[in-house]
mmCIF file of the N, C-alpha and C atoms, coordinates in Angstrom:
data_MODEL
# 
_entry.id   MODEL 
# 
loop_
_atom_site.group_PDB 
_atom_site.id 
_atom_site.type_symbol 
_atom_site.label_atom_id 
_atom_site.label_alt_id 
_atom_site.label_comp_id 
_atom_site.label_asym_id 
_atom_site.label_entity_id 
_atom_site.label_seq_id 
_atom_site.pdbx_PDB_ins_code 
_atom_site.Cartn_x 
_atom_site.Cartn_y 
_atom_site.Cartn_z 
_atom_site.occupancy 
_atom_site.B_iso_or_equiv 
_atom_site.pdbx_formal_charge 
_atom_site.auth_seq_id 
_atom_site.auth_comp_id 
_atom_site.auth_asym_id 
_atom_site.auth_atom_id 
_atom_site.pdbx_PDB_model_num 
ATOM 1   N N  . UNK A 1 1  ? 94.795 105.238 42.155 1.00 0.00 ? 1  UNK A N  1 
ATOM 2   C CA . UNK A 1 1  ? 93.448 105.619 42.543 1.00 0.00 ? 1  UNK A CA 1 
ATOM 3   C C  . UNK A 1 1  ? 93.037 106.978 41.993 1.00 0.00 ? 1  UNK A C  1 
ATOM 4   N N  . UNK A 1 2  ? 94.248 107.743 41.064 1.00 0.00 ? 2  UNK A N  1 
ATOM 5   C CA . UNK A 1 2  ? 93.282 109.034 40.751 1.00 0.00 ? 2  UNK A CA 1 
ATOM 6   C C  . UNK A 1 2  ? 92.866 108.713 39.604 1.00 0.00 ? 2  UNK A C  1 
ATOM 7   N N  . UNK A 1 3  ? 92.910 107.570 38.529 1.00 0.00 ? 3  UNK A N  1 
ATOM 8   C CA . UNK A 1 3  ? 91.756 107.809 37.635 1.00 0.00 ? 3  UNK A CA 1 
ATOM 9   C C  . UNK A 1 3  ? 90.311 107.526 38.261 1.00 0.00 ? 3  UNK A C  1 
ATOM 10  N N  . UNK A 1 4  ? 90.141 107.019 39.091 1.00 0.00 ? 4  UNK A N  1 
ATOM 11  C CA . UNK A 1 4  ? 88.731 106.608 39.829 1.00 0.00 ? 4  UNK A CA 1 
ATOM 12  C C  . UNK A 1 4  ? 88.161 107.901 40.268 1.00 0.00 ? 4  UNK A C  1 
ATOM 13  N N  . UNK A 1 5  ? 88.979 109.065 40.954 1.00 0.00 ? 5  UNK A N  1 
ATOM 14  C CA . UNK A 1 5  ? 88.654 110.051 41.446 1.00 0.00 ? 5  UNK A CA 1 
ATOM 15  C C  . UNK A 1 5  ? 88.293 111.119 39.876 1.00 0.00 ? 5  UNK A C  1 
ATOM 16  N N  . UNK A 1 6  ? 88.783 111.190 39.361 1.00 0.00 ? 6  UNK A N  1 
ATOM 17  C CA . UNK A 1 6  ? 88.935 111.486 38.233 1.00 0.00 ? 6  UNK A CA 1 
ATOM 18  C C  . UNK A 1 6  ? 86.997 110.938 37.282 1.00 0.00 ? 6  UNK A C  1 
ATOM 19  N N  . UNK A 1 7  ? 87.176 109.860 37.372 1.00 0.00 ? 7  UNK A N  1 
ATOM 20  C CA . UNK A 1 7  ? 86.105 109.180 36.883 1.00 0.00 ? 7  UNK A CA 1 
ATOM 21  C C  . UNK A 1 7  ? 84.772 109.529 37.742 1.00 0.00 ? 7  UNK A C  1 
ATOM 22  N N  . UNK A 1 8  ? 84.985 109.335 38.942 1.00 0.00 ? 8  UNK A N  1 
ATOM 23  C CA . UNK A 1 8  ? 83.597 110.106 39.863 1.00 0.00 ? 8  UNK A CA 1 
ATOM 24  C C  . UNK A 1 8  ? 83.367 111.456 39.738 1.00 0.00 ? 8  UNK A C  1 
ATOM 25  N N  . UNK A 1 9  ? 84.139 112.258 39.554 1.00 0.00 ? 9  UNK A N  1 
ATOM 26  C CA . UNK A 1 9  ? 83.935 113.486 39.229 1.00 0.00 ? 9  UNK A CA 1 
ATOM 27  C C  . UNK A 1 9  ? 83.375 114.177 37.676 1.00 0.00 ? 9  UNK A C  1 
ATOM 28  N N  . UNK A 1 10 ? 84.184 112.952 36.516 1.00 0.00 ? 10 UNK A N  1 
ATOM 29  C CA . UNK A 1 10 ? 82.919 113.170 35.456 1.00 0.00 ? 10 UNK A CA 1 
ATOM 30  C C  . UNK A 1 10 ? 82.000 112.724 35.688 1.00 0.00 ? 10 UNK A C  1 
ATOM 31  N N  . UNK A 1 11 ? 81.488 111.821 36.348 1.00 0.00 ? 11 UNK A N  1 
ATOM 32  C CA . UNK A 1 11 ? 80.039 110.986 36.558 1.00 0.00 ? 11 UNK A CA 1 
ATOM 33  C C  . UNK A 1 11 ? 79.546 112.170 37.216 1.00 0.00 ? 11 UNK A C  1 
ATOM 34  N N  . UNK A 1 12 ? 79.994 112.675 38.171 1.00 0.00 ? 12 UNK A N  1 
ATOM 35  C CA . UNK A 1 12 ? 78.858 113.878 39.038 1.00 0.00 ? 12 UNK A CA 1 
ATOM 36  C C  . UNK A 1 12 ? 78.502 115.076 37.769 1.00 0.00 ? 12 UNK A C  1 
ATOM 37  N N  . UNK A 1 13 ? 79.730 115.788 37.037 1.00 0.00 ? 13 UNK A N  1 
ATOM 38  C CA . UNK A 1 13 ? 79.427 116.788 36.022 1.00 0.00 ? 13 UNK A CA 1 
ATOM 39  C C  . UNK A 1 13 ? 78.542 116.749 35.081 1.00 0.00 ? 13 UNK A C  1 
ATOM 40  N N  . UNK A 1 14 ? 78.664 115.536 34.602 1.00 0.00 ? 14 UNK A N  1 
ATOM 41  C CA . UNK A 1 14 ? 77.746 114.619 33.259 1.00 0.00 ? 14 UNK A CA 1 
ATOM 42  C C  . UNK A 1 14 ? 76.612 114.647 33.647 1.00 0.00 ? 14 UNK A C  1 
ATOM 43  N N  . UNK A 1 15 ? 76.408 113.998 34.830 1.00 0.00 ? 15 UNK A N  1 
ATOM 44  C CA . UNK A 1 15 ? 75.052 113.550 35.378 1.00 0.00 ? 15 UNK A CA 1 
ATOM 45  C C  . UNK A 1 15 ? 73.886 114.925 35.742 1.00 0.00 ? 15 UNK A C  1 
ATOM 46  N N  . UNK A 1 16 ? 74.989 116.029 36.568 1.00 0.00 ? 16 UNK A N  1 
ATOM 47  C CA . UNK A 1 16 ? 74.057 117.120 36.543 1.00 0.00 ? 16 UNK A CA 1 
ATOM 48  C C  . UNK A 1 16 ? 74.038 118.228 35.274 1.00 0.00 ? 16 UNK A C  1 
ATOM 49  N N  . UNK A 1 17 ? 74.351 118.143 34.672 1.00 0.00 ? 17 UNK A N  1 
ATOM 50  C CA . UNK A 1 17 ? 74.656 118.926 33.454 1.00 0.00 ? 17 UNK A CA 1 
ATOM 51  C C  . UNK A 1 17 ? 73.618 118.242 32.048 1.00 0.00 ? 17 UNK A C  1 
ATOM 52  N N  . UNK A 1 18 ? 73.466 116.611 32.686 1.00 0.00 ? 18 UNK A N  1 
ATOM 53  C CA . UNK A 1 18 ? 72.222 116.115 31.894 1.00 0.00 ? 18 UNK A CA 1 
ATOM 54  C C  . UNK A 1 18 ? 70.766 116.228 32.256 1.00 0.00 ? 18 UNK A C  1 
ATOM 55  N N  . UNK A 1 19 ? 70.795 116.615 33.947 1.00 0.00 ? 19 UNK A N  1 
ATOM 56  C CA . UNK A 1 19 ? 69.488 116.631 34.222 1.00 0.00 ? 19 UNK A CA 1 
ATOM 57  C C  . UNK A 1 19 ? 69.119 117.976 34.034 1.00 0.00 ? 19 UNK A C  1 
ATOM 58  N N  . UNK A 1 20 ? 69.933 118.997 34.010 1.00 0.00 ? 20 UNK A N  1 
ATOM 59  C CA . UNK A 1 20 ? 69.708 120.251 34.096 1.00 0.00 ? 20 UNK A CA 1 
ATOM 60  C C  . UNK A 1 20 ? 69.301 120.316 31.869 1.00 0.00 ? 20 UNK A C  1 
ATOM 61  N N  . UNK A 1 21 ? 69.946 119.707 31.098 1.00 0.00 ? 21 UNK A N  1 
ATOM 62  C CA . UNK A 1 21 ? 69.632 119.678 29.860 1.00 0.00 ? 21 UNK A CA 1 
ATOM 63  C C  . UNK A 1 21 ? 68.602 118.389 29.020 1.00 0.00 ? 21 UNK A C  1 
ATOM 64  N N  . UNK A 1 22 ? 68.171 117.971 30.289 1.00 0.00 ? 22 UNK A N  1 
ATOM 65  C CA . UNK A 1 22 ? 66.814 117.017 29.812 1.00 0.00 ? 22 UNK A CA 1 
ATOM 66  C C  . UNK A 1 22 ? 65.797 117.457 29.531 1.00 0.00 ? 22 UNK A C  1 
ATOM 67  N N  . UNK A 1 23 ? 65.448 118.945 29.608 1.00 0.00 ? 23 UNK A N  1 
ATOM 68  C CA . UNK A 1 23 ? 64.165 118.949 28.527 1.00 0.00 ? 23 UNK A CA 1 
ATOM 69  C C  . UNK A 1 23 ? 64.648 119.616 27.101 1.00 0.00 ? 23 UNK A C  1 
ATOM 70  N N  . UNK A 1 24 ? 65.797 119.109 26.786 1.00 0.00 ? 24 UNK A N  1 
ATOM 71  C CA . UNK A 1 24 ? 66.356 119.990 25.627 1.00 0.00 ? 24 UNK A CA 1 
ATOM 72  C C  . UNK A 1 24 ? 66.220 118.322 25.112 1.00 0.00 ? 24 UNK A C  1 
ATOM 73  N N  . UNK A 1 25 ? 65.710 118.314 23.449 1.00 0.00 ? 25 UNK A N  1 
ATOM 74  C CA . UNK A 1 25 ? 65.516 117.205 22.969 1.00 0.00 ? 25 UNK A CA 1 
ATOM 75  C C  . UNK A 1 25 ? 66.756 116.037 22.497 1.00 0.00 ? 25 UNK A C  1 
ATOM 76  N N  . UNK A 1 26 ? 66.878 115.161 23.978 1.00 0.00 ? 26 UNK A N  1 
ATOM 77  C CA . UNK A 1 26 ? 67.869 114.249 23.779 1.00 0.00 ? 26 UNK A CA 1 
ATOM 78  C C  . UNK A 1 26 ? 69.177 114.561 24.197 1.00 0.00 ? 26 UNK A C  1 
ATOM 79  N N  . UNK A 1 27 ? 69.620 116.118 24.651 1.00 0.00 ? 27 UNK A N  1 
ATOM 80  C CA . UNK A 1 27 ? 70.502 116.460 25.397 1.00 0.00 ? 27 UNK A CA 1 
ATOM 81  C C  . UNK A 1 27 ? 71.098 115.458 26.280 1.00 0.00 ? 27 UNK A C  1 
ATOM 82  N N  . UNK A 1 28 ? 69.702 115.627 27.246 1.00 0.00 ? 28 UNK A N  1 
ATOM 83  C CA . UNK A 1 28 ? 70.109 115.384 28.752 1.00 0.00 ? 28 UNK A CA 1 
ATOM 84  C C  . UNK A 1 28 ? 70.233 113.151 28.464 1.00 0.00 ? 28 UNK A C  1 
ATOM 85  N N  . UNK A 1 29 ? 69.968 112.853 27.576 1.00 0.00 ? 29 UNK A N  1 
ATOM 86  C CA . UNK A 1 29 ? 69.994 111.520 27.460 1.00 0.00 ? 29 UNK A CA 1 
ATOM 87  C C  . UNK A 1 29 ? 71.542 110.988 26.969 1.00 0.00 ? 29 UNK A C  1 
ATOM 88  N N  . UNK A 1 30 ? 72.167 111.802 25.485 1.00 0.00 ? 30 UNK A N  1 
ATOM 89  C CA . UNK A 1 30 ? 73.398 111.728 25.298 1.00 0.00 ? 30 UNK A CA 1 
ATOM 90  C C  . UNK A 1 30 ? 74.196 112.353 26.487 1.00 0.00 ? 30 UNK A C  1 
ATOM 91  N N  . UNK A 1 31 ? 73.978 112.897 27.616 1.00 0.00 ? 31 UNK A N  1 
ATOM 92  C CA . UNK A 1 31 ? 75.133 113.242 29.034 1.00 0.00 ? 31 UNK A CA 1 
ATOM 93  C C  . UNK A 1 31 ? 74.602 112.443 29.580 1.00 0.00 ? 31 UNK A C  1 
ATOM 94  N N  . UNK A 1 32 ? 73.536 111.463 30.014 1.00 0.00 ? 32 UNK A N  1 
ATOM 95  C CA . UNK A 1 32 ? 72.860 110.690 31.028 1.00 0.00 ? 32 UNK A CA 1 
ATOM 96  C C  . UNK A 1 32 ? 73.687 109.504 31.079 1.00 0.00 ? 32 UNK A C  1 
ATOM 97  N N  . UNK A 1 33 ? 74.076 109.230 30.035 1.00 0.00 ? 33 UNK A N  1 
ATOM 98  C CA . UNK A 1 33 ? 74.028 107.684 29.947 1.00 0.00 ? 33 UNK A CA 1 
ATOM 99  C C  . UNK A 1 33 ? 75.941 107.306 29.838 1.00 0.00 ? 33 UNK A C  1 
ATOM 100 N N  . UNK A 1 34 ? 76.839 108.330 29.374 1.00 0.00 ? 34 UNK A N  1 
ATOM 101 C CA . UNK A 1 34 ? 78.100 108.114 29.657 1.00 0.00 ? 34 UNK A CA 1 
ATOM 102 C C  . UNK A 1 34 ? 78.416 108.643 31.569 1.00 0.00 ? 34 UNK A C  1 
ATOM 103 N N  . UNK A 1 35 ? 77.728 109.718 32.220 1.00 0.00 ? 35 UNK A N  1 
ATOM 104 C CA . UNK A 1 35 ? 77.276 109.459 33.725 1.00 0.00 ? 35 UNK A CA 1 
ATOM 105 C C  . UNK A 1 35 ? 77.168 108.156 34.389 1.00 0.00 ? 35 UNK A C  1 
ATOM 106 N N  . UNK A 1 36 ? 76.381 107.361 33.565 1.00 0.00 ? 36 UNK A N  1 
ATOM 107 C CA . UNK A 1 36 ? 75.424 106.143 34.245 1.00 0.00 ? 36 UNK A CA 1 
ATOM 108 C C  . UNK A 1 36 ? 77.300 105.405 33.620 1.00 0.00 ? 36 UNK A C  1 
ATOM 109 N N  . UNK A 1 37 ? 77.785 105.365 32.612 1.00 0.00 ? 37 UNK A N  1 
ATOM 110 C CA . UNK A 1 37 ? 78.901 104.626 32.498 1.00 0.00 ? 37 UNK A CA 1 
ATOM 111 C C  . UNK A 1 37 ? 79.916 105.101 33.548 1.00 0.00 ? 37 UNK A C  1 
ATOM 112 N N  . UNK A 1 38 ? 80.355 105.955 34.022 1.00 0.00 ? 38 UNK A N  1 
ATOM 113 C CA . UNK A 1 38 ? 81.398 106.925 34.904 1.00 0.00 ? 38 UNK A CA 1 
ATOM 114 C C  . UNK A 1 38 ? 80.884 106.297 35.765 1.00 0.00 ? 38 UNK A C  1 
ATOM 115 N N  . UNK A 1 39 ? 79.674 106.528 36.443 1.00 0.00 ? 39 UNK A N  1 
ATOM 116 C CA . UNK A 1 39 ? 79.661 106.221 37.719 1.00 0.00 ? 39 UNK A CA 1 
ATOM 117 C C  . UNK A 1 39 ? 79.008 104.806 38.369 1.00 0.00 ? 39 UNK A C  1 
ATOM 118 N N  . UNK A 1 40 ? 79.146 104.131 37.418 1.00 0.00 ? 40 UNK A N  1 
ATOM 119 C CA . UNK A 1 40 ? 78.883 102.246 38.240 1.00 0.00 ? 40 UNK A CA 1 
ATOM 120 C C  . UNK A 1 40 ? 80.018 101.684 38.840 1.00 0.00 ? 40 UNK A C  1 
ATOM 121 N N  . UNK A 1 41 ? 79.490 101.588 39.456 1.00 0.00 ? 41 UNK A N  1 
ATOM 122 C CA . UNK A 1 41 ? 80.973 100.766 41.068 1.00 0.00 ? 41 UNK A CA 1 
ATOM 123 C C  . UNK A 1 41 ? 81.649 100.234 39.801 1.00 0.00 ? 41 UNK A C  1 
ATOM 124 N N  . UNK A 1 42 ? 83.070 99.833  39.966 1.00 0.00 ? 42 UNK A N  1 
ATOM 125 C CA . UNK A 1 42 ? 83.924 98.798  39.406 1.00 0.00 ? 42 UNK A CA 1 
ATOM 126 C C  . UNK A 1 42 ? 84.869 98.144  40.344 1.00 0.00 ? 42 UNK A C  1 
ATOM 127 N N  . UNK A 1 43 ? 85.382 96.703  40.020 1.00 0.00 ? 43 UNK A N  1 
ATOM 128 C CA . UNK A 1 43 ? 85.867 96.278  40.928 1.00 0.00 ? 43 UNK A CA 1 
ATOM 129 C C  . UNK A 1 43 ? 87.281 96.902  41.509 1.00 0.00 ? 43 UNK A C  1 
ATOM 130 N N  . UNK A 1 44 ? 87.410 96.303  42.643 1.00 0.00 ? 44 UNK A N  1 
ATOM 131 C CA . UNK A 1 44 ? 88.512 97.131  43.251 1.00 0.00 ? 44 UNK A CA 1 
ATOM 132 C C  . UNK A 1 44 ? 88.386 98.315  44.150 1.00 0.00 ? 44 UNK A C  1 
ATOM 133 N N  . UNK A 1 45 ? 86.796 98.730  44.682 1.00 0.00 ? 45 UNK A N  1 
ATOM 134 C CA . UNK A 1 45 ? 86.413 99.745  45.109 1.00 0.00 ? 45 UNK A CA 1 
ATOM 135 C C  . UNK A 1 45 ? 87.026 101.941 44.392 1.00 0.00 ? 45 UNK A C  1 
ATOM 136 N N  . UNK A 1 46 ? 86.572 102.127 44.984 1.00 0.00 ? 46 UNK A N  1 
ATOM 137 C CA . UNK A 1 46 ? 86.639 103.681 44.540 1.00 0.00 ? 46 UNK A CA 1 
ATOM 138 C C  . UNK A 1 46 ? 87.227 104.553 45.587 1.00 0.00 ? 46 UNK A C  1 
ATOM 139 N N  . UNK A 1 47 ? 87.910 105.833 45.066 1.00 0.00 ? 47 UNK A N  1 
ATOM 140 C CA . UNK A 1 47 ? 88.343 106.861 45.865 1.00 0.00 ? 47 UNK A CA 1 
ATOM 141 C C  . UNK A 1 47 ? 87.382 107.765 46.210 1.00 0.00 ? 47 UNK A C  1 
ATOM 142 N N  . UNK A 1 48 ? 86.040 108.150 45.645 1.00 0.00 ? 48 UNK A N  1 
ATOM 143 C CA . UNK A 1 48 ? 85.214 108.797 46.074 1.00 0.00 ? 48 UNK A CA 1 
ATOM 144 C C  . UNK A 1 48 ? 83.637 107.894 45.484 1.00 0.00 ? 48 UNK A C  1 
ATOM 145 N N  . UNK A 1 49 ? 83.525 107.238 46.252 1.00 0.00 ? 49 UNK A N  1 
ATOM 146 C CA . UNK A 1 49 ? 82.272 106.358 45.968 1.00 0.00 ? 49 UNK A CA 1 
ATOM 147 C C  . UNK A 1 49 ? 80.875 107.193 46.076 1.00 0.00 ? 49 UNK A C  1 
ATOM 148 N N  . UNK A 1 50 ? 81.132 108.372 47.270 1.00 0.00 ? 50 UNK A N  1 
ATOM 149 C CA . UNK A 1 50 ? 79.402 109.111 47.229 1.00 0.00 ? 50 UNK A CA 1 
ATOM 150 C C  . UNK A 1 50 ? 79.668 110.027 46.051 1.00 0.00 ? 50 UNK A C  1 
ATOM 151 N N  . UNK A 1 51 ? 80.771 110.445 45.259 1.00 0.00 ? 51 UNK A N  1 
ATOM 152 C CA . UNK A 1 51 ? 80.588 111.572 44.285 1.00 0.00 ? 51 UNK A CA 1 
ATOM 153 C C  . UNK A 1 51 ? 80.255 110.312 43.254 1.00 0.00 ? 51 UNK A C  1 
ATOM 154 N N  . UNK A 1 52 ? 80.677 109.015 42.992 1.00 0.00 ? 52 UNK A N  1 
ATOM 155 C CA . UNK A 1 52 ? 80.391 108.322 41.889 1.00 0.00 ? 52 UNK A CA 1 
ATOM 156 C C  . UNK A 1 52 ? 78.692 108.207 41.745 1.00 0.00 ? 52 UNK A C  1 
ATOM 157 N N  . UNK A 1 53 ? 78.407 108.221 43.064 1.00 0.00 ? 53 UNK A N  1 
ATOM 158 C CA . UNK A 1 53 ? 76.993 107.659 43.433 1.00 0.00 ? 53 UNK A CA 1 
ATOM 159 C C  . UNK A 1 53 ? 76.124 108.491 43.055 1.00 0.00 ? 53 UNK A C  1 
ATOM 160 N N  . UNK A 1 54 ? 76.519 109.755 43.147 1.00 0.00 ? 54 UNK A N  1 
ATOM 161 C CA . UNK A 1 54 ? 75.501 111.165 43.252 1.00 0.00 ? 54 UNK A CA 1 
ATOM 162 C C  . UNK A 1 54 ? 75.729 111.248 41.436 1.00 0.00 ? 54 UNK A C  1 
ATOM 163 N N  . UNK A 1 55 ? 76.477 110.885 40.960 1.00 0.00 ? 55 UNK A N  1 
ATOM 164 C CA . UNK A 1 55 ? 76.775 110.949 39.485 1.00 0.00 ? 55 UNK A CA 1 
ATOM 165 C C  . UNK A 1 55 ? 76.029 110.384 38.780 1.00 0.00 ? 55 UNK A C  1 
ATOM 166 N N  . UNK A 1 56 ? 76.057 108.735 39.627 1.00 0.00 ? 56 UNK A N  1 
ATOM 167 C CA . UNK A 1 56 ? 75.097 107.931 38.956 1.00 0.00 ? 56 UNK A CA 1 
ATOM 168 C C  . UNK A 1 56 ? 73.788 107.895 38.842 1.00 0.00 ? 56 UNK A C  1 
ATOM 169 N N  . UNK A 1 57 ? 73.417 108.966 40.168 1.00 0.00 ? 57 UNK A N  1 
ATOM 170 C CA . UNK A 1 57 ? 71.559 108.770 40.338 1.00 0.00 ? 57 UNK A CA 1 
ATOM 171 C C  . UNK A 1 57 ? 71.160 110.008 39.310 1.00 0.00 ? 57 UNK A C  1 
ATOM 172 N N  . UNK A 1 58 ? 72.471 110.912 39.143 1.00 0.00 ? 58 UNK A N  1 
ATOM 173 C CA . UNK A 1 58 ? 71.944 112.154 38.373 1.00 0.00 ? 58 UNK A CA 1 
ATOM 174 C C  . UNK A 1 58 ? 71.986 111.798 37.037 1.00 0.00 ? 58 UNK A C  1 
ATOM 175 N N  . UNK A 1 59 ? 72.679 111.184 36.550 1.00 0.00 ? 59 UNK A N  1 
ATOM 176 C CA . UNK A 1 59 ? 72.029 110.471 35.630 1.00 0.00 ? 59 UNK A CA 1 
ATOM 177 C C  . UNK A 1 59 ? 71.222 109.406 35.239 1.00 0.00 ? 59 UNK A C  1 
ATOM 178 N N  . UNK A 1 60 ? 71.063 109.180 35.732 1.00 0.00 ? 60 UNK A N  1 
ATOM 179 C CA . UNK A 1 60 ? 69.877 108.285 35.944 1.00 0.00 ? 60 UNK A CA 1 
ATOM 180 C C  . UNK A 1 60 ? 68.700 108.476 36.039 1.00 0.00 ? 60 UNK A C  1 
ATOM 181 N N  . UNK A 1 61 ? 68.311 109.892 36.977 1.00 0.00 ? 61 UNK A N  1 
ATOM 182 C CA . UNK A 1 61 ? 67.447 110.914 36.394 1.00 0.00 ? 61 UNK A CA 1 
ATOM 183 C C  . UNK A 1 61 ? 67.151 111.800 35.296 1.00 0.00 ? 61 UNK A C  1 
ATOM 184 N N  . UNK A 1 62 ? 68.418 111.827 34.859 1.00 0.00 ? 62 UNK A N  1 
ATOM 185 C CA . UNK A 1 62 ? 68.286 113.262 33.804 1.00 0.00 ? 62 UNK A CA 1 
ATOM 186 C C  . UNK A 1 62 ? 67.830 112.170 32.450 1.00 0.00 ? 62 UNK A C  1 
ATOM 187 N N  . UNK A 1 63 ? 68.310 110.860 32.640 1.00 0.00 ? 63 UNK A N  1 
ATOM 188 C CA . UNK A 1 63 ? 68.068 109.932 31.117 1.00 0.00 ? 63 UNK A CA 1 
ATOM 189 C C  . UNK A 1 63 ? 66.283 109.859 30.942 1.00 0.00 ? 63 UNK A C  1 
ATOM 190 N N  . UNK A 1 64 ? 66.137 109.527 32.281 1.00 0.00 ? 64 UNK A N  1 
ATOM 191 C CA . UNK A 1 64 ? 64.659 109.273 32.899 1.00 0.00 ? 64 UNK A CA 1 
ATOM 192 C C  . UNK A 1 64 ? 63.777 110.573 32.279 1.00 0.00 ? 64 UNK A C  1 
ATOM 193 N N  . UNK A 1 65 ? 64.464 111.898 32.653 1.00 0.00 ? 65 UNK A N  1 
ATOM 194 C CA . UNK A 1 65 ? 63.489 112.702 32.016 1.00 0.00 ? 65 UNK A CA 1 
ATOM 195 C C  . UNK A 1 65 ? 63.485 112.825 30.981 1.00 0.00 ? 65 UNK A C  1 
ATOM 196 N N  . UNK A 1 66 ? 64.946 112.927 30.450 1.00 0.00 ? 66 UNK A N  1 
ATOM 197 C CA . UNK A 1 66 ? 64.888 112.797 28.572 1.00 0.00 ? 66 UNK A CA 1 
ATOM 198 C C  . UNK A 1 66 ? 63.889 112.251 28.191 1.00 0.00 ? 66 UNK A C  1 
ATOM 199 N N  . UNK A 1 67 ? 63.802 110.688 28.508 1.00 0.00 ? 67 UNK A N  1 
ATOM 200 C CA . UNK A 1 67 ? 63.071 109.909 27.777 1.00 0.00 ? 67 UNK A CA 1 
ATOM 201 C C  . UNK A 1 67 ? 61.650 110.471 27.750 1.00 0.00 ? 67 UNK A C  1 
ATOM 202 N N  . UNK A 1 68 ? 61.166 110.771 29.277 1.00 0.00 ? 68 UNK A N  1 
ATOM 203 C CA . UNK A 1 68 ? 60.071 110.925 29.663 1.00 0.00 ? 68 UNK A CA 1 
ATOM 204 C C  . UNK A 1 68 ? 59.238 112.653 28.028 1.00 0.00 ? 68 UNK A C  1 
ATOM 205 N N  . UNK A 1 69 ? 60.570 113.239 28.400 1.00 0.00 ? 69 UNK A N  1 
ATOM 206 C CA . UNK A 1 69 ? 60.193 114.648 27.380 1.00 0.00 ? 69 UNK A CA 1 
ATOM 207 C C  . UNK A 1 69 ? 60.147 113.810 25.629 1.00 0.00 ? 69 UNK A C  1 
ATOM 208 N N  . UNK A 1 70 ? 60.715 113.012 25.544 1.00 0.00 ? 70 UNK A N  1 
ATOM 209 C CA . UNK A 1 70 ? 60.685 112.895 24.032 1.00 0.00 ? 70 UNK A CA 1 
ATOM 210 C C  . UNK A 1 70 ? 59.474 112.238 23.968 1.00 0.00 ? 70 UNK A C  1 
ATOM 211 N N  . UNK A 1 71 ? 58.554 111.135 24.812 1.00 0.00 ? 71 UNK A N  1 
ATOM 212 C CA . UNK A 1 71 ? 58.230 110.629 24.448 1.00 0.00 ? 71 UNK A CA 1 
ATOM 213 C C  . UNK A 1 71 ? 56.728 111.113 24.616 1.00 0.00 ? 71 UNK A C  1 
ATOM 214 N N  . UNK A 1 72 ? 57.110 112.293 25.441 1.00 0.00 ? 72 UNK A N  1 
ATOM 215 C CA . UNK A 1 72 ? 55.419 113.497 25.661 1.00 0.00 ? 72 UNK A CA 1 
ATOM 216 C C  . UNK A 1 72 ? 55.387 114.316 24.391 1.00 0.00 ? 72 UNK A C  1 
ATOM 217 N N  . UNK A 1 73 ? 56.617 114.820 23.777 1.00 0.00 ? 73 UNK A N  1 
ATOM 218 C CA . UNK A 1 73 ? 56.578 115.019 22.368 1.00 0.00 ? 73 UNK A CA 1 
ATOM 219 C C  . UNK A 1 73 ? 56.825 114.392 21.347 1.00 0.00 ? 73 UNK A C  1 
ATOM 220 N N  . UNK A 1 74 ? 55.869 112.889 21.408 1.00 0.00 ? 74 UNK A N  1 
ATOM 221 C CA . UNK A 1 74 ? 55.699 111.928 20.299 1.00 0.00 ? 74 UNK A CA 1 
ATOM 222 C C  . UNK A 1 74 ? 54.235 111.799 20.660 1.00 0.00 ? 74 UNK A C  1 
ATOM 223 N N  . UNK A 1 75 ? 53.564 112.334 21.807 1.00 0.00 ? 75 UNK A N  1 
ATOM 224 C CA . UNK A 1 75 ? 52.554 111.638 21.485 1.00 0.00 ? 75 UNK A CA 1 
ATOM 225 C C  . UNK A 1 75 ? 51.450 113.003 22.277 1.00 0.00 ? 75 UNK A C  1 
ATOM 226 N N  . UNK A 1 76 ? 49.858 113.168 22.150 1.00 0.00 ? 76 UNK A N  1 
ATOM 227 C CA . UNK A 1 76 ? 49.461 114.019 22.026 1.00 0.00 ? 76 UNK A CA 1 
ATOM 228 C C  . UNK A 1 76 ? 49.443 114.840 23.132 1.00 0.00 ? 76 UNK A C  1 
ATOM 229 N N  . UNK A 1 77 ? 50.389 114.552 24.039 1.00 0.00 ? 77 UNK A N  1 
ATOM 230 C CA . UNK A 1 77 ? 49.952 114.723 25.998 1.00 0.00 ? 77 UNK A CA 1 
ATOM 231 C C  . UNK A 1 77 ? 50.946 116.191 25.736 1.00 0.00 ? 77 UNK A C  1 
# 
């Protein structure tokens, strides 16, 4: 069970370290999305399921804003 613990804990680092670098162009999207991989349930349950969780929504946000910033600087807004 400690690679799982192990694995929730990059999902939490990744995830806030992408939302905090999502208005940097595409940053926060290349840390968002190996987050969003770290922290999806897998079978067999987890040793720390709310740090996987908090990993996963933070990235999940930070991809969200990436996208949201690249795509306000593609177009005239």
């Amino acid at each position: 069970m400690e690679g799982d613990h192990g694995r929730s804990v990059a999902a939490l680092v990744l995830g806030l370290v992408s939302l905090l670098m999502s208005v940097c162009l595409g940053a926060g999207l290349l840390l968002g999305v190996p987050a969003i991989i770290l922290g999806w349930p897998r079978r067999g349950g987890r040793h720390q399921p709310a740090i996987a969780t908090a990993g996963l929504v933070l990235g999940l946000v930070g991809t969200a804003v990436s996208l949201l910033t690249v795509a306000m600087l593609f177009t005239d807004g």
